[in-house]
C-alpha positions as CSV (number, residue, x, y, z in Angstrom):
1,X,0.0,0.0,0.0
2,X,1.2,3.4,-1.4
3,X,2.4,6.2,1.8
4,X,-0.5,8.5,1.1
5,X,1.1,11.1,3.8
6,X,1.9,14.7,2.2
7,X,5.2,15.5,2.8
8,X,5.2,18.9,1.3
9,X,8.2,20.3,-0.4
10,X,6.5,20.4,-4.2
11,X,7.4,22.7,-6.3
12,X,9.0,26.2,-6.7
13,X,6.9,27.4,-4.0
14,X,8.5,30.1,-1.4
15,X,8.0,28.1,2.0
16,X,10.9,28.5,4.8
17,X,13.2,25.5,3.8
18,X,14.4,23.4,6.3
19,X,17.6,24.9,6.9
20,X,16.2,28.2,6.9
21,X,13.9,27.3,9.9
22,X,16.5,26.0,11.8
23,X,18.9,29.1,11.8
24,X,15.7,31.2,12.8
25,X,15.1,28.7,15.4
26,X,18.6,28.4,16.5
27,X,18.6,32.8,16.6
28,X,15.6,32.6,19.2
29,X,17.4,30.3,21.3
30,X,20.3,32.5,21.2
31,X,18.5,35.6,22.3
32,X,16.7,34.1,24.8
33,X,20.2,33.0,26.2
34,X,21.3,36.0,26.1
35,X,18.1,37.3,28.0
36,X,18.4,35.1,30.9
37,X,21.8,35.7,31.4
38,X,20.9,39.4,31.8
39,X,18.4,38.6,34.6
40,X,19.7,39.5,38.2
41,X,20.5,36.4,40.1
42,X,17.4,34.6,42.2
43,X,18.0,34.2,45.7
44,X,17.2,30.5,47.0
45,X,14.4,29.7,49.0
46,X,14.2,29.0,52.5
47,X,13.0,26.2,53.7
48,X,12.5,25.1,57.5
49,X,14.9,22.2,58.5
50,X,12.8,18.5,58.8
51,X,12.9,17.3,62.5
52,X,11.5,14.4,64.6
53,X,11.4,11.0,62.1
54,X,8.8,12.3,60.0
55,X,8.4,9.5,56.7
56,X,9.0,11.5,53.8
57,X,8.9,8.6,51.5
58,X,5.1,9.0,50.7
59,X,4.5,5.7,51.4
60,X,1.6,4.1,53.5
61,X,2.9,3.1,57.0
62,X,1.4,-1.1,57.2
């Protein structure tokens, strides 16, 4: 049985080629590196030591 799927790609038409949508892709990525990496630094969170033997395994006590 014939693939009846349409893979595009026919003709002279002026669609993004591949390449070309992977160097636009690849320029996104790039910026938004370059974003974050202007971003002030986050400060972690605080978070209360664990005390007594609490289970923190999630699982039902038999």
């Amino acid at each position: 049985m014939a693939d009846r799927r349409d893979w595009g790609g026919g003709g002279d038409e002026s669609e993004e080629t591949t390449h070309q949508m992977i160097e636009r892709l690849w320029d996104s990525i790039t910026q938004i590196w370059t974003w974050l990496d202007q971003q002030p630094p986050v400060q972690p969170a605080d978070i209360a030591p664990v005390t007594g033997s609490a289970d923190t395994s999630g699982r039902k006590q038999s």
